[in-house]
Backbone bond lengths (Angstrom), bond angles and torsions (degrees), N, CA, C in turn:
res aa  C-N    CA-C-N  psi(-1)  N-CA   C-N-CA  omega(-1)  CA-C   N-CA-C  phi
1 X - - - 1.462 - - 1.531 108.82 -
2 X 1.481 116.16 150.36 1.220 111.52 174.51 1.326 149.40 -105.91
3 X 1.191 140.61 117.75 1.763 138.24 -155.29 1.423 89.13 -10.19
4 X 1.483 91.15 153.02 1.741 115.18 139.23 1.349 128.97 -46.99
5 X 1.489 107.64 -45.47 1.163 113.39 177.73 1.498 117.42 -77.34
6 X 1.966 132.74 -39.03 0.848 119.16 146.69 1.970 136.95 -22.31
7 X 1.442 111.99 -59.90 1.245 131.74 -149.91 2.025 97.38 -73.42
8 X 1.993 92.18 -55.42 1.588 92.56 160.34 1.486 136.58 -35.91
9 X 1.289 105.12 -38.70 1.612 117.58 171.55 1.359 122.65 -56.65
10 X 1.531 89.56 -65.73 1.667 109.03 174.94 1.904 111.61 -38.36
11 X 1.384 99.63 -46.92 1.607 112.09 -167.69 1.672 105.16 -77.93
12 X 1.277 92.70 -26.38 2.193 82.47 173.87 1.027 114.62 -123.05
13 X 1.413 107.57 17.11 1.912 110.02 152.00 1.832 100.15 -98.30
14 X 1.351 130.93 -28.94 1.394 103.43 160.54 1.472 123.14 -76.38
15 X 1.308 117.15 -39.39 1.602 104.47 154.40 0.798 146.43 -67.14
16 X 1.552 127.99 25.44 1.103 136.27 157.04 1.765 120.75 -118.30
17 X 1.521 91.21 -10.26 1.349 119.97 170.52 1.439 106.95 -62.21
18 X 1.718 109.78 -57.60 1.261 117.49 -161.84 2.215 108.07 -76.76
19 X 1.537 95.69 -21.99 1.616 103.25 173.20 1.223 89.72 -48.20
20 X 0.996 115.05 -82.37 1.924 148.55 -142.11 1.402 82.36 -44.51
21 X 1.484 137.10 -77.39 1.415 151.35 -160.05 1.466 116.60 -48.48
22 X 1.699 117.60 -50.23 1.439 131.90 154.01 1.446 116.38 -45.62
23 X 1.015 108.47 -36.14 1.673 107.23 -164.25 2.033 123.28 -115.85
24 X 1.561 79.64 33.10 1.644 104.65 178.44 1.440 104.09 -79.81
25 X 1.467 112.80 118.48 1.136 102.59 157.74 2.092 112.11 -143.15
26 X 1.334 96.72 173.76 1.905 82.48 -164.39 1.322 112.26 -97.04
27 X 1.533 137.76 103.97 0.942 114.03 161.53 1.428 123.74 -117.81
28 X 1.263 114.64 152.09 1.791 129.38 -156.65 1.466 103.62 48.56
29 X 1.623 115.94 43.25 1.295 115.35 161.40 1.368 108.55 77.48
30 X 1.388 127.46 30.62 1.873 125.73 -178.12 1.688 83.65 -147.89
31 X 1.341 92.66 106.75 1.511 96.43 140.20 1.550 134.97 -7.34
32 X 1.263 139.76 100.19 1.764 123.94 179.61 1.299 113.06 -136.80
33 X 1.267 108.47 131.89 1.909 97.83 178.09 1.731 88.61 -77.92
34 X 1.283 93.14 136.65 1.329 102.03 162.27 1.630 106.39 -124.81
35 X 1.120 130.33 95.94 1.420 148.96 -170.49 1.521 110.12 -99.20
36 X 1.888 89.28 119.95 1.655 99.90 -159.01 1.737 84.64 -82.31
37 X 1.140 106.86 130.32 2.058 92.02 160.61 1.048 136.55 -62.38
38 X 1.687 107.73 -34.97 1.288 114.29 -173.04 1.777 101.93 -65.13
39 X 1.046 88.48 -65.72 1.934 103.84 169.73 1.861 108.88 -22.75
40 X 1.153 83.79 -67.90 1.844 92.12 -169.47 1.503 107.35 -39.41
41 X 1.955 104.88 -56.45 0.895 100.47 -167.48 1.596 126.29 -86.76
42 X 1.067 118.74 -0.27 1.692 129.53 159.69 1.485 104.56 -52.34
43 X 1.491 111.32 -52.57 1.664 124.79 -144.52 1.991 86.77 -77.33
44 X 1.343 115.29 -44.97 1.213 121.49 -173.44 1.725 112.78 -64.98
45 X 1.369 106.23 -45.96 1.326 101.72 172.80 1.507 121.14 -75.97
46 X 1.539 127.40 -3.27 1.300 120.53 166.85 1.717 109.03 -74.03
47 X 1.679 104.54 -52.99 1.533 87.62 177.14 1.177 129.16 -68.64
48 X 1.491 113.00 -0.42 1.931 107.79 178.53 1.002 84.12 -96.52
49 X 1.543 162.74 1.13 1.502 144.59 173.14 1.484 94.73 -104.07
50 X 1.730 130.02 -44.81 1.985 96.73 156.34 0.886 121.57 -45.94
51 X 1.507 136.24 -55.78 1.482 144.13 -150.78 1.966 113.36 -70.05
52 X 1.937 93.16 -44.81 1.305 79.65 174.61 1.444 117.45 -82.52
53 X 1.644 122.07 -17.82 1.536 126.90 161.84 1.274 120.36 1.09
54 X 1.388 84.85 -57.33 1.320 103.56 -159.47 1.711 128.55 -112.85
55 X 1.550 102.86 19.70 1.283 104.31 149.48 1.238 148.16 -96.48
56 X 1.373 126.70 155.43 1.368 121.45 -152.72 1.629 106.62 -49.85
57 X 1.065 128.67 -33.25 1.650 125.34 -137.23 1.922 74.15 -85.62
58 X 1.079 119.76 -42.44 1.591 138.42 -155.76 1.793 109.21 -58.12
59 X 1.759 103.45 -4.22 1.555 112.30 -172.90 1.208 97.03 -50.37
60 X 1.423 123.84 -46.92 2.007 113.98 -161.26 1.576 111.66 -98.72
61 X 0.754 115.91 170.31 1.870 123.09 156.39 1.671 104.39 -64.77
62 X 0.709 121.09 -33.56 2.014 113.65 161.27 0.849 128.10 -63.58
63 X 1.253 120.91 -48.97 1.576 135.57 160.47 1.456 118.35 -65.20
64 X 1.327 112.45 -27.68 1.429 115.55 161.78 1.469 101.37 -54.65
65 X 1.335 117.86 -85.95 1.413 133.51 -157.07 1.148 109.90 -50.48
66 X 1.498 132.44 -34.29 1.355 158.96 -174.54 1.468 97.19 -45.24
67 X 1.952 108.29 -78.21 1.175 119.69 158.49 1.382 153.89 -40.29
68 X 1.640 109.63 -44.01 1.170 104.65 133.79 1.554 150.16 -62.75
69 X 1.151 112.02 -23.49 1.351 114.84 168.82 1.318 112.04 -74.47
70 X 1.631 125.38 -20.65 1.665 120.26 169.87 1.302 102.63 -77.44
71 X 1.467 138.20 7.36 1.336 122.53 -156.30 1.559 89.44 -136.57
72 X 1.295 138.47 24.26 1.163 151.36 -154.75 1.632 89.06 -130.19
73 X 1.275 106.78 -75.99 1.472 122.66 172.53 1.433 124.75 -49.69
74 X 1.091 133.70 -47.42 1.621 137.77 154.47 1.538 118.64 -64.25
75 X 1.059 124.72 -15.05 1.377 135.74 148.80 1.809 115.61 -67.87
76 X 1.200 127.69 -55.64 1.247 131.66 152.71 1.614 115.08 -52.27
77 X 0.627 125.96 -74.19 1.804 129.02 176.73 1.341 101.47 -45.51
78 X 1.362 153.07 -57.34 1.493 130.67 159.78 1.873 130.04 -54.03
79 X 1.571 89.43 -27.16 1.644 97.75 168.53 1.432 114.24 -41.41
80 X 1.689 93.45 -64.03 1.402 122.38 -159.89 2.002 94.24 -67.29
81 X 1.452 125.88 -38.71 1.469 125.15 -176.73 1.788 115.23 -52.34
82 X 1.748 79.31 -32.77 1.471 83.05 -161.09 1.745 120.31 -84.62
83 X 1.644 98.98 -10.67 1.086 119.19 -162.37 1.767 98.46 -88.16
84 X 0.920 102.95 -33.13 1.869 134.25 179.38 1.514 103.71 -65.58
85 X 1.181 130.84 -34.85 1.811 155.91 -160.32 1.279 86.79 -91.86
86 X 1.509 117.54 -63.62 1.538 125.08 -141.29 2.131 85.66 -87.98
87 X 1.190 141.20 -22.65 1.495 137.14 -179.23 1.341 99.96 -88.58
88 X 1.231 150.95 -61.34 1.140 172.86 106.65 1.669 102.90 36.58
89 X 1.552 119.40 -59.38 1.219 114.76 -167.13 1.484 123.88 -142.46
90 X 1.514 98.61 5.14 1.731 117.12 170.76 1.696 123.03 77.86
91 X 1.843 96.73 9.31 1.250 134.66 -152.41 1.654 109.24 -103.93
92 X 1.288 122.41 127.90 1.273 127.30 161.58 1.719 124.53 -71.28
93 X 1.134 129.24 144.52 1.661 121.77 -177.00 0.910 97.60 -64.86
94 X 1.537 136.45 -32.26 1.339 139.60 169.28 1.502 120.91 -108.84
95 X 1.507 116.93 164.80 1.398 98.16 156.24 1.548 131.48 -108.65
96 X 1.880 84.60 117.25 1.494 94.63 -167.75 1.500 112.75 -138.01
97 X 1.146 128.10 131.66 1.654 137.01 179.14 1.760 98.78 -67.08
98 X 1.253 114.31 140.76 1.946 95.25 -178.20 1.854 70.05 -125.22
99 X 1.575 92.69 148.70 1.396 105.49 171.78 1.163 105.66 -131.39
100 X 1.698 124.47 135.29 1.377 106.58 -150.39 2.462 70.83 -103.00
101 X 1.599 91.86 -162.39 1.383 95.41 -167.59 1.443 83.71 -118.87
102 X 1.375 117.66 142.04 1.557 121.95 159.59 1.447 139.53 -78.45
């Protein structure tokens, strides 16, 4: 079986796989994800609110909140990693062109 840390990878390199894939569109004839954030991140927080729905700890409104509030914080603490990555080495966590909108 494989690490935690393996399996995590696997799961947000296809979800980010599957962003990237949704959000193809062509311009000057090249393929581009153009990935709305706001979008992404609505669409992302519905399935972590099915997904965590429906875990055991998630039976009460305590355990709800419980969970979400740990998932608030590990969301910030990679923010903050990545932001640390990206000063540090001029480097994206991924490789990605960000185009802001004018």
């Amino acid at each position: 079986m494989e690490s935690d840390e393996e399996y995590q990878g696997k799961m947000a390199s296809a979800v980010l796989k599957a962003i990237a894939d949704t959000s193809l569109v062509e311009i000057d004839g090249t393929a581009t994800a153009y990935i709305r954030s706001a979008d992404a991140c609505d669409a992302l927080i519905t399935a972590l609110a099915v997904i965590m729905e429906g875990a055991p700890q998630c039976r009460t409104r305590k355990g709800m909140k419980a969970m979400a509030e740990a998932a608030g914080r590990n969301l910030l603490t990679m923010m903050r990693e990545m932001e640390k990555l990206r000063a540090e080495t001029d480097a994206n966590a991924f490789a990605a062109t960000v185009i802001y909108p004018s």
